[in-house]
C-alpha angles and dihedrals in degrees: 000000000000090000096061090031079057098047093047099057094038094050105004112110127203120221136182110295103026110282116146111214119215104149082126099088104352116039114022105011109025125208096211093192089058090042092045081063098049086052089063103042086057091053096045080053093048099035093118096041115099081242101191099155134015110221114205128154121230140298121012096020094068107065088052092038084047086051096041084046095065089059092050094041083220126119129267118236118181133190123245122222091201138044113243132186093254100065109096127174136032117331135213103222135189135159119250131193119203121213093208095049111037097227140109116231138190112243114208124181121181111242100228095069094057130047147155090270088064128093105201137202119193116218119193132160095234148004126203112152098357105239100128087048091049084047089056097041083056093061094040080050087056105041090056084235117139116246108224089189142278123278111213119196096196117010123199092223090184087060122075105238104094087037093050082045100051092043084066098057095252107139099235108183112196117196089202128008124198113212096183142004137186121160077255096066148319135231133210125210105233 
């Protein structure tokens, strides 16, 4: 998508570790007209899936898995990383480990927000080396629904998490994939 690929590189800062900070215009502060388009070109990409619920995992997945939702006309269900005294009922649970913060949580879903009657597409910002994806597949998994595929916003190409994705048959669709970074410069695979 030329139009992310273009905000990244005008805004989008490297920084040691590579972490790619865009909390410029797509997880902190969010530029809605740019995310309205990514909406649609996830739509355009699924047209053809069953699409009945979008999957993402807090925090910055749900502003662009709000936005994709209004072109499926389907709910948004999102993932929690804590327990809190408002979830009642049985739980689908799974552990996560984030790449940006260095921790392992533990990723809880209510089950009556996702059955075997749902086709699901995951939407998430970003994907490195895929552990909160592979978090997500696992409830899917367990709630018998059918995964339809994941929806990235920006892919690490140069981590292993598409291509170990991808390996296991899961249709992982990346708006803009970064095949190297330094704090020099950044490539995209076209």
């Amino acid at each position: 998508m030329q139009l992310l690929k273009e905000r990244i590189l005008k805004d989008g800062i490297v920084k040691p570790g590579n972490v790619l900070k865009v909390d410029s215009f797509l997880n902190h502060q969010m530029d809605i007209d740019l995310i309205n388009e990514i909406g649609k070109e996830f739509k355009r990409i699924y047209q053809d899936a069953p699409i009945t619920k979008i999957l993402t995992i807090e925090a910055s997945g749900i502003g662009i898995a709000c936005i994709a939702a209004q072109y499926f006309h389907v709910p948004v269900v999102f993932a929690k990383k804590a327990q809190s005294i408002n979830l009642d009922g049985e739980m689908y649970c799974t552990k996560v480990e984030s790449f940006t913060h260095k921790k392992v949580y533990d990723v809880i879903l209510s089950k009556k927000f996702l059955n075997a009657d749902d086709h699901v597409l995951i939407i998430d910002d970003f994907l490195a080396n895929g552990c909160a994806l592979l978090g997500l597949i696992e409830i899917v998994k367990s709630s018998g629904a059918v995964l339809e595929g994941a929806g990235i916003v920006i892919e690490k190409g140069f981590q292993s998490g598409g291509d170990k994705l991808r390996s296991q048959g899961i249709r992982v669709e990346s708006l803009a994939i970064i095949d190297s970074m330094t704090d020099q410069s950044l490539t995209f695979r076209e």
